[in-house]
N, C-alpha and C positions, 0 to 999 in steps of 0.2 A: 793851420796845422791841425788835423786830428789828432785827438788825445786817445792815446791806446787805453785798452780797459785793465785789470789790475785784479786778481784773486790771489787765495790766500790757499796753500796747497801745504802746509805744515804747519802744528802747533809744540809749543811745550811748553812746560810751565811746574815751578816751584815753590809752591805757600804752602802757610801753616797751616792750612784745611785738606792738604794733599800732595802727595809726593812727583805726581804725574798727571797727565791732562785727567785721565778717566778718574782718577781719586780725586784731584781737583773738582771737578765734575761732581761728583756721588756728595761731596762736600757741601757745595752751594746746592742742590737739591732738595738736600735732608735739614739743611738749617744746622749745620756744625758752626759753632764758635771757633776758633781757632787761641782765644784769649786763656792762658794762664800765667799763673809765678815765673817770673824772670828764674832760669837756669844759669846765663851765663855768667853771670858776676851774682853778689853778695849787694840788692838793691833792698838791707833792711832799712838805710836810713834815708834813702829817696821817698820822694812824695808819691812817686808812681813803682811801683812794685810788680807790673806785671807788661806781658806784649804778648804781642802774636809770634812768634820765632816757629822755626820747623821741627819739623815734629821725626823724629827717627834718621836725619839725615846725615850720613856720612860722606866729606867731599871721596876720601879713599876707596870708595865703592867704585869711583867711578872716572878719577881722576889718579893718574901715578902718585906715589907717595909725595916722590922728589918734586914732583911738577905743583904739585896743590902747594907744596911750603910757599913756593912762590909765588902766589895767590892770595891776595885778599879774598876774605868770603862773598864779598858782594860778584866780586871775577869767576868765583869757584860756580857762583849760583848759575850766572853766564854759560856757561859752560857745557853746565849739564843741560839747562832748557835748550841751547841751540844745538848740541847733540837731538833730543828727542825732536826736535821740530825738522830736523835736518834728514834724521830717519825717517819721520811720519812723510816728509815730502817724497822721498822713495826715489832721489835722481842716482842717474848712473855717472859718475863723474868721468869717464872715457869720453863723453860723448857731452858736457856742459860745457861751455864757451866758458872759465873763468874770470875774464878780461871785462865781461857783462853779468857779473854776480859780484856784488857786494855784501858790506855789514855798515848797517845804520842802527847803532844803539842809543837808548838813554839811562843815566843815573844822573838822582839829584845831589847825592855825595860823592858818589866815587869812596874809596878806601879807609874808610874813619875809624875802624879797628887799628889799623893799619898805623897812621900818624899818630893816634893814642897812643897806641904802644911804644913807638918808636922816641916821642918826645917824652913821654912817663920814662922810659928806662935813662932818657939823659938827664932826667931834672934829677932822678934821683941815685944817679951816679956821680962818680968822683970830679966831674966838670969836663971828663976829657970827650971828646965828640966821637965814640964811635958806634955808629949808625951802620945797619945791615942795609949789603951795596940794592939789595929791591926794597927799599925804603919807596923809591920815587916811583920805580914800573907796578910795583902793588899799590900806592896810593892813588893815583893820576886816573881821572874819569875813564879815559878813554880805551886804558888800555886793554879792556873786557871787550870791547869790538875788533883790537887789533890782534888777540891772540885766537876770536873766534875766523878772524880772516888766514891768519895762519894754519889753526889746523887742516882748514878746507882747502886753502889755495887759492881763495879768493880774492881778486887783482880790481874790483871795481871797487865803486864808493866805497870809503870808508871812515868815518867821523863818528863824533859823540855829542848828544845834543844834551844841554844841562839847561835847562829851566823848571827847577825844583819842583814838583810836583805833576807839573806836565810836561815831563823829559820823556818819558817812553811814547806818550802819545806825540808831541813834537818829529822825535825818529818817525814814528810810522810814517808820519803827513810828509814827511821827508824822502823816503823811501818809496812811495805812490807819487810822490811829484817828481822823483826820477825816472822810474820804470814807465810812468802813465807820458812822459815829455821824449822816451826811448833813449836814454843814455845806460841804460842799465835792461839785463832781461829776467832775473830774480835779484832781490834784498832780503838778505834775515835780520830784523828789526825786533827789537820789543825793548826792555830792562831790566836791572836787574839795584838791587838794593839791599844792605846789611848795615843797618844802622843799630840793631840794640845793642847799644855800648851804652857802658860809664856817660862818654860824652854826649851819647845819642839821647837817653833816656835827661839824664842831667841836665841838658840845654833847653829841649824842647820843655822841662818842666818850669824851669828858670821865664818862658813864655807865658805859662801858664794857659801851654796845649794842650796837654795832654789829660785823659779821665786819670782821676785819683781811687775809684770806685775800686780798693784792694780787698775789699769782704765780698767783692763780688764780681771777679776780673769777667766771667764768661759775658756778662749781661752790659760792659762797660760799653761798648760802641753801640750804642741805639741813635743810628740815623731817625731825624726828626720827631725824635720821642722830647717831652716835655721835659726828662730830666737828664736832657743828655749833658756831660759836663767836661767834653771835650775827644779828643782822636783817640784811638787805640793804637800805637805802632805797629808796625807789620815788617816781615824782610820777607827776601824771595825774587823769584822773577818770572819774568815770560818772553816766550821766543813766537815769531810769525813769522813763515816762512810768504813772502810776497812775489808773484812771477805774472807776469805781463800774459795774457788770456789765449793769446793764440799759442804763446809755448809753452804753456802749459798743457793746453788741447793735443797738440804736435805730440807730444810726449806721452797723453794718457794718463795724465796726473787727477788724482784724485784732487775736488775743488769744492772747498768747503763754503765759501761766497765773497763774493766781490766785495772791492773799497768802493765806496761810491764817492764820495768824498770827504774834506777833511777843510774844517776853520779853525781859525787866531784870530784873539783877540788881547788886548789891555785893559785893565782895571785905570790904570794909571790913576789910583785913590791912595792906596798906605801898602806900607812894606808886607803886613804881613791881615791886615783887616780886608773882607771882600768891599765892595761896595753895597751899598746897602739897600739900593734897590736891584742887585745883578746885574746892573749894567753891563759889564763885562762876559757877566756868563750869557744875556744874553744876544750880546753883539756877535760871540763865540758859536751858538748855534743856529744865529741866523747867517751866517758866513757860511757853516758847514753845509746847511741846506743848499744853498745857494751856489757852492763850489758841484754837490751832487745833481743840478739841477731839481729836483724834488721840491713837494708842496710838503706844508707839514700836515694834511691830509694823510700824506704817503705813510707816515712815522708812526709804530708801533709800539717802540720802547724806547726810554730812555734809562741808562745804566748815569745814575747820578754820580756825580763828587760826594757829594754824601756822608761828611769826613766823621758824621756826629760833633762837629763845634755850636756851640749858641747860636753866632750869628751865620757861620758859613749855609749853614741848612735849610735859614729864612728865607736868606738871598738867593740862593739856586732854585728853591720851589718858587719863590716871585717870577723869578725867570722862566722858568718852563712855562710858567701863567701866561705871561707878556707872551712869547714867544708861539703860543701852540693855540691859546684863547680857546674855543668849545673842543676842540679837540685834544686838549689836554685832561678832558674828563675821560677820554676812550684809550688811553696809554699805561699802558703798565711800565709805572716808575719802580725802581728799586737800589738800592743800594749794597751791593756784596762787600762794603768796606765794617757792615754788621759784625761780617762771619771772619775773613782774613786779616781785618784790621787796615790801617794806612801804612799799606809803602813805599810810599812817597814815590820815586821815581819813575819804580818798576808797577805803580799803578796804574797808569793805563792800558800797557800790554794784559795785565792778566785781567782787567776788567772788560777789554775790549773781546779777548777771550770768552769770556762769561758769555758775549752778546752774540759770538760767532755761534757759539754751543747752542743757545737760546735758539738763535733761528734752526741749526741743524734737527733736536731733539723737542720742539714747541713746547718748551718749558720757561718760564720765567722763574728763576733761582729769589728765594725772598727777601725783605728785609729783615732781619731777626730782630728781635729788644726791644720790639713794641710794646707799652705797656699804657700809655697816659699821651693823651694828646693834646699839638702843642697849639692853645688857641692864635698863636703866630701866624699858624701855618694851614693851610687851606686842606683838610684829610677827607675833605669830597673827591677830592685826586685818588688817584691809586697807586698808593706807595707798596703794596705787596706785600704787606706786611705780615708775617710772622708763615709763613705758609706759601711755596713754590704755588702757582697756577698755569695749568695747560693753557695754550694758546699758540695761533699760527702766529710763526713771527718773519715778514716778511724784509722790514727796515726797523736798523736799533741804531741809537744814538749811542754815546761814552764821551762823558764831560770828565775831566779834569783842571783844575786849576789849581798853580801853583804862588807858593811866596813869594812877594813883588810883582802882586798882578796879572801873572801868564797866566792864559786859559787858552787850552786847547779841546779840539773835538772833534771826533773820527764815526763816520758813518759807514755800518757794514749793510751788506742786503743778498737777496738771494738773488743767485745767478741764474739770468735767462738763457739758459742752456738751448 
């Protein structure tokens, strides 16, 4: 069976360095942080004090009033990116087959405002159980891909893929293994994620994940810097509009570039520890190559995991080692999780994003919060550090790995038109 080819004909996107693709954009360019003081709660007696959260965003802008209540914000964020990726794709739905368009999402929590609230208001009520009746369709992962299948009419796939960290990257590899196998002729894929809560910020620190660096939240996520001292949270999301190559042509769709392919991998070491030689991550991108057909000759870029943890940063640079050998001294590594921060689910769509932009505009976006290097880690490589650089960029990697081992990894490239 031939495998059909797979481009990406719509983007959108929601983080704390941008409201919309092109401000997302203008964001990772310029080396914007996205890190300041937590707004939405009262985090003076947290160990962590600050996150990446969005910057000017109102769900009512753009979402009925009535409709947004009954939305979690991780669903609200859904919403809007698969709107603008949905317009950027520019279909005329008169004439789309719906029955062969799907929605393939990820989030690695799904609704955790949501159950907060909803279990705070019973504990600290009179004992009696009453619970608001979208307790369960605002909490529940999936229901941000089924309300996006609703608004559109969308009758094909539709699921929600949840392995913590590499959930949105997972949808993609999901979404290109349908349309590329022809059960589907477009998928809107990506993630979405609203984790800084109470519980969000409070758990993750109770790990002892997250940077505590509160005298100086902008500069806290320094990928493979020597004093990194943990993640920066991030919410947000992003949409990819995915459509099988010939209907996309047929139509006149603008085609930003193709999937090439897409690996999985297992750590199978610790719940939430990588392995410590990257094993995993680089089982992950020797699978991806290898599902793209491609040499690692071919590879340009690689968009790290990058989370700024101790040990996650060692392990993923070990691995690009292993994996890429002299030609990993010719790649421009980077990490956007500097500028946005980690969110979690929704971080492989917008990072994957980054790489699409990369090839279109031959920029490599930097990694910011360099300062001290970490004699861990091998900085003969080029991690991009502190400064965007021009470059043709033909094929980019996007690693992601998730809590309990998942690692995924999605290769974009430019279309031979």
């Amino acid at each position: 069976m031939k495998l059909k080819r797979v481009v990406v004909t719509g983007l959108g996107a929601l983080t704390p360095i941008g409201n919309t693709i092109q401000e997302y954009w203008n964001g990772l360019i310029n080396g914007v942080s996205g890190a300041a003081p937590i707004t939405y709660f009262d985090a003076t007696n947290f160990k962590t004090q600050f996150a990446c959260e969005l910057k000017g965003f109102n769900a009512e802008d753009f979402i009925d009033r009535k409709e947004a209540r009954k939305m979690d914000r991780f669903t609200q964020y859904a919403m809007v990116t698969a709107t603008e990726a949905m317009e950027d794709a520019n279909f005329n739905f008169d004439k789309l087959d719906k029955d062969r368009a799907g929605v393939i999402w990820g989030s690695g929590i799904g609704g955790l405002q949501t159950f907060q609230d909803e279990v705070t208001n019973f504990a600290t009520g009179n004992g009696t159980p009453k619970f608001n009746p979208f307790f369960i369709p605002k909490m529940i992962a999936d229901i941000a891909g089924g309300l996006i299948s609703i608004k559109y009419g969308l009758r094909g796939p539709n699921f929600t893929t949840v392995s913590a960290c590499a959930s949105s990257t997972n949808a993609m590899i999901d979404a290109f293994n349908y349309i590329r196998l022809g059960h589907a002729d477009v998928i809107l894929t990506g993630g979405s994620e609203a984790a800084v809560t109470i519980a969000g910020i409070g758990g993750f620190n109770a790990m002892h994940a997250l940077s505590t660096r509160n005298n100086d939240p902008k500069s806290a996520s320094r990928p493979m810097d020597k004093d990194r001292d943990g993640f920066v949270l991030g919410e947000g999301s992003g949409a990819l509009v995915l459509e099988e190559y010939e209907h996309a042509v047929a139509r006149g769709a603008k085609i930003y570039c193709e999937i090439g392919g897409g690996g999985m991998s297992a750590d199978a070491h610790h719940i939430t520890a990588p392995h410590p030689e990257g094993l995993g991550a680089k089982n992950v991108m020797i699978n991806c190559l290898r599902d793209a057909g491609l040499q690692v000759s071919d590879v340009d870029g690689v968009n790290m995991h990058g989370t700024s943890t101790p040990l996650g940063d060692i392990a993923e640079s070990k691995a690009i080692e292993q994996v890429f050998g002299e030609h990993a001294y010719k790649l421009n590594i980077n990490s956007t999780k500097s500028m946005t921060g980690h969110l979690l689910g929704a971080a492989g769509a917008i990072e994957t994003i980054s790489c699409i932009l990369s090839i279109k505009h031959g920029i490599v976006p930097p990694t910011i919060n360099h300062f001290t290097d970490d004699e861990s880690i091998n900085n003969k490589l080029n991690f991009t550090f502190n400064q965007a650089q021009k470059r043709e960029m033909n094929v980019v990697m996007s690693n992601t790995f998730g809590f309990g081992g998942h690692n995924a990894c999605v290769l974009v490239k430019k279309v031979d038109l």
